[in-house]
C-alpha positions as CSV (number, residue, x, y, z in Angstrom):
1,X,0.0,0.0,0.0
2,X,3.1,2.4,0.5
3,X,5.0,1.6,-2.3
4,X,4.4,4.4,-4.7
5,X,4.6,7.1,-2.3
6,X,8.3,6.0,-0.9
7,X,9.5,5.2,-5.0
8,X,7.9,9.0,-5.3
9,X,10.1,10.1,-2.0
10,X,13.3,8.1,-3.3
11,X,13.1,9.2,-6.6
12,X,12.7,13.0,-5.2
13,X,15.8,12.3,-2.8
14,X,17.5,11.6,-5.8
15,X,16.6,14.2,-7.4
16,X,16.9,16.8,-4.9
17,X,20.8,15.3,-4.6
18,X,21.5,16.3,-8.2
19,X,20.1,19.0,-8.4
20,X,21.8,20.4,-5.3
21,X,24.7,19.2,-6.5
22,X,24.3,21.1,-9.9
23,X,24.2,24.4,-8.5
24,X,27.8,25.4,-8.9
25,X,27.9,24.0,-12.7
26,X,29.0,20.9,-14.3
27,X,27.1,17.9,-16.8
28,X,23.4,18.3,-15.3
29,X,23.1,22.5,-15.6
30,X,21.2,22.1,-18.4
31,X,18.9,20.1,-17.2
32,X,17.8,22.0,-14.1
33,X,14.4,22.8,-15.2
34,X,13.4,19.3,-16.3
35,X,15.0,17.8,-13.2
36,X,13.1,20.3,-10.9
37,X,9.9,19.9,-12.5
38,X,10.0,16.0,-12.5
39,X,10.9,16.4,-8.7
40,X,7.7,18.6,-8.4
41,X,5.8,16.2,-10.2
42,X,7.0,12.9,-8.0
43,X,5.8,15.1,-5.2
44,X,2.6,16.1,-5.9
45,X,2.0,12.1,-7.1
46,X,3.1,10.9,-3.6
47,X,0.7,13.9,-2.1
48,X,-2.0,12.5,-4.4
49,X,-1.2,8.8,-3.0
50,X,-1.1,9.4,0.3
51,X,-3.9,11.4,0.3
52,X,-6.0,8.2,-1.0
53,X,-4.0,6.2,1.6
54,X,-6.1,8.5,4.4
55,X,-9.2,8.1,3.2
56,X,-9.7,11.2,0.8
57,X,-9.8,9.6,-2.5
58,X,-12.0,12.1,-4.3
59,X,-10.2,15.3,-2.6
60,X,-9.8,18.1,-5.3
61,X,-6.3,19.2,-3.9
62,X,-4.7,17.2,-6.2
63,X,-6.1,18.1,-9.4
64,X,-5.6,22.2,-8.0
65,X,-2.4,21.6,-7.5
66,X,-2.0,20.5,-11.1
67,X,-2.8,23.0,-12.5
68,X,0.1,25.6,-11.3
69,X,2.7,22.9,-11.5
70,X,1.5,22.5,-15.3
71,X,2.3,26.3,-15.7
72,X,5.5,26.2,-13.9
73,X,6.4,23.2,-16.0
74,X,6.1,24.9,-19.5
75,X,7.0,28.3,-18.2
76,X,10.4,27.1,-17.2
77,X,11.1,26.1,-20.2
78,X,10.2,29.6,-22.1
79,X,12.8,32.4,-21.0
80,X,10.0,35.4,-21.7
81,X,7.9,33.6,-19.3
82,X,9.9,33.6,-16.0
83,X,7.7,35.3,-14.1
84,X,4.9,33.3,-14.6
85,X,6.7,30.2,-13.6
86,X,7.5,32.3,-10.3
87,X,4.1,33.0,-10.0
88,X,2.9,29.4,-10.3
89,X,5.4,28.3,-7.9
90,X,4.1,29.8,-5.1
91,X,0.6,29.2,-5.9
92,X,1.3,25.4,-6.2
93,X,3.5,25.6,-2.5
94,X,-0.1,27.3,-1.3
95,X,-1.5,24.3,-2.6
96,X,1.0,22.1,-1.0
97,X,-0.4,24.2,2.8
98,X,-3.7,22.7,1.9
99,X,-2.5,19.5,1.1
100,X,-0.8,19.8,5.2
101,X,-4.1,20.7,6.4
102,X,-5.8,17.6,5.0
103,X,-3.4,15.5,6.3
104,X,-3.5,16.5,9.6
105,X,-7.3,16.5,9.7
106,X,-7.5,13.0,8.3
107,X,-4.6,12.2,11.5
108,X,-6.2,13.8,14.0
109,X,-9.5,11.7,12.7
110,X,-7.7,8.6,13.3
111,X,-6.4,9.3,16.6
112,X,-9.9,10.0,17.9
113,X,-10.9,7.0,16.1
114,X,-8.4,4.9,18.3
């Protein structure tokens, strides 16, 4: 039952570890935007997973939070359009705060539950 969301938090890790090390040049520079967006995308899939996992299956945070990461996805890749991949950043990270909030609601549910 956990399997996709800890691929989704290994592959991230991975990720993350390339792309930090990236920063200060070398083979994977150009690939920074593809590499961040694929780590934004294994996140909102293990957000989505674990969100069924709780017992919100049909919760429209998921599909919301799809739509700014689509943005930030193509507007990274356009120079002209760098401030709209800004923008969409921080509207998905809002996103992400709802995501928190379910989570803890559907934890504190199953601690009163117990």
């Amino acid at each position: 039952r956990t399997a996709l969301p800890l691929v989704c938090g290994a592959g991230q890790l991975v990720l993350e570890l390339v792309l930090c090390g990236s920063q200060s040049g070398g083979a994977w520079v150009w690939l920074l935007p593809a590499l961040r967006a694929a780590d934004l995308w294994l996140l909102l899939a293990a957000c989505w997973r674990m969100l069924r996992l709780a017992g919100q299956p049909s919760h429209a945070m998921p599909a919301a939070a799809a739509v700014p990461l689509a943005v930030y996805t193509v507007a990274r890749f356009v120079p002209q359009a760098s401030p709209a991949a800004g923008i969409s950043f921080v509207a998905f990270s809002v996103l992400l705060l709802w995501y928190a909030v379910l989570m803890l609601r559907a934890y504190s549910a199953a601690r009163a539950q117990k």
